[in-house]
C-alpha positions as CSV (number, residue, x, y, z in Angstrom):
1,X,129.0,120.5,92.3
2,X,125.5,119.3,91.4
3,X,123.1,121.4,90.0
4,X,120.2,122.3,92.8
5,X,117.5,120.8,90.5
6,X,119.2,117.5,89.8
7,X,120.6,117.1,93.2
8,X,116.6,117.2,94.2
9,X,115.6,115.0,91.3
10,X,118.3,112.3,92.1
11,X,116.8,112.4,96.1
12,X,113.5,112.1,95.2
13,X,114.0,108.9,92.5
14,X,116.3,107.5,95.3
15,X,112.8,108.0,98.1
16,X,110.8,106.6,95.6
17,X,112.6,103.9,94.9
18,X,113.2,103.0,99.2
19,X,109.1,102.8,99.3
20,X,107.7,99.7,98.9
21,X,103.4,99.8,98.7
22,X,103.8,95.9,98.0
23,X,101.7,94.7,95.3
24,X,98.0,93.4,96.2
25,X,97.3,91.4,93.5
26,X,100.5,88.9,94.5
27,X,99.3,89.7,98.2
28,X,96.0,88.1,97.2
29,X,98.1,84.8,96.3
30,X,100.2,84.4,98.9
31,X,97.1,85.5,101.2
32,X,95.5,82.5,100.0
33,X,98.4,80.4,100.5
34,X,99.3,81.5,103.7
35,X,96.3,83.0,105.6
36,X,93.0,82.2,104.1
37,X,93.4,78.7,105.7
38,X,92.8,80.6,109.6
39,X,91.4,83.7,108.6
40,X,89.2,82.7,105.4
41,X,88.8,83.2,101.7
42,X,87.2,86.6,102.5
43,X,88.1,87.5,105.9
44,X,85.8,86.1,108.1
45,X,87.7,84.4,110.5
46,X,88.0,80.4,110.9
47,X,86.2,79.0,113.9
48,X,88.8,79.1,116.5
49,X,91.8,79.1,114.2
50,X,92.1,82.7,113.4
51,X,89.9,86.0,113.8
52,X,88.0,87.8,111.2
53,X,90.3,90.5,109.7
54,X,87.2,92.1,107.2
55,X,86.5,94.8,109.3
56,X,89.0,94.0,112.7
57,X,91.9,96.2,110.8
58,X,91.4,100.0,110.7
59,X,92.8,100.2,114.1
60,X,96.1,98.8,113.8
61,X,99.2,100.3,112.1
62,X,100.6,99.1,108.7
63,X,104.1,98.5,111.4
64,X,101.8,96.7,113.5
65,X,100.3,94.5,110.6
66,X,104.0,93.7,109.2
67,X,105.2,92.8,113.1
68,X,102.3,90.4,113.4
69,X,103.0,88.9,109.9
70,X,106.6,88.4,110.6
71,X,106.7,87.6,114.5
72,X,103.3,86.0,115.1
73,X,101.4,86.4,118.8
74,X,102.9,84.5,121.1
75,X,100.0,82.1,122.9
76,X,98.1,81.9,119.6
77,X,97.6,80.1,116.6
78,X,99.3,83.0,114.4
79,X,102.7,81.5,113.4
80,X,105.8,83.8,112.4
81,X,106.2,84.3,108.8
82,X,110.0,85.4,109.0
83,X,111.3,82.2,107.5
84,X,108.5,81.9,105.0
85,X,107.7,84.9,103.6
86,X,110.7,87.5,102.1
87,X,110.1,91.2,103.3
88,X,109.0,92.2,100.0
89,X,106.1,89.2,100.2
90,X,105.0,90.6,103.8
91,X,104.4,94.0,102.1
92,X,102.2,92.3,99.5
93,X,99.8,90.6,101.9
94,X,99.7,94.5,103.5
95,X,98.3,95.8,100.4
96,X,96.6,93.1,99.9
97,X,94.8,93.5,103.8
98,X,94.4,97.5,102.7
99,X,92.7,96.8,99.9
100,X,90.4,94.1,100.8
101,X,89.3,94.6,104.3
């Protein structure tokens, strides 16, 4: 039988390790690959392409963000990324979003 202390060591490395904050400086990147096009270099939204996001985020959930990201909105501009962008990449533009706006 494990040990109580390294039984809770080993589930707290393993819950670490399942949370991913995504990394905001490749988010930055990709964000200017993928978004900045619709929603500009610094947020401000595109003309009729894409909304502002500096400012337009507090409100919505980092679940909603990623579900957005990966499905799009239907009757809009805002394509799916699900075939573009890997999970992992989709959590980067997140902290990315977090940090910036």
């Amino acid at each position: 039988m494990m040990p109580r202390n390294l039984l809770s060591a080993a589930l707290l490395l393993f819950a670490v390790g399942c949370i991913n904050e995504g990394d905001a400086d490749n988010g930055a990147l990709l964000y200017d690959e993928h978004c900045a096009t619709c929603h500009g270099v610094d947020g401000e939204g595109v003309d009729s392409l894409g909304p502002a996001l500096d400012g337009n985020l507090g409100d919505l959930s980092d679940t909603a963000i990623l579900s957005i990201i990966d499905g799009g909105v239907a009757g809009t501009a805002m394509p799916a990324f699900r075939t573009v962008l890997t999970p992992e990449e989709q959590e980067d533009i997140l902290a990315f979003l977090r940090d910036e706006f």
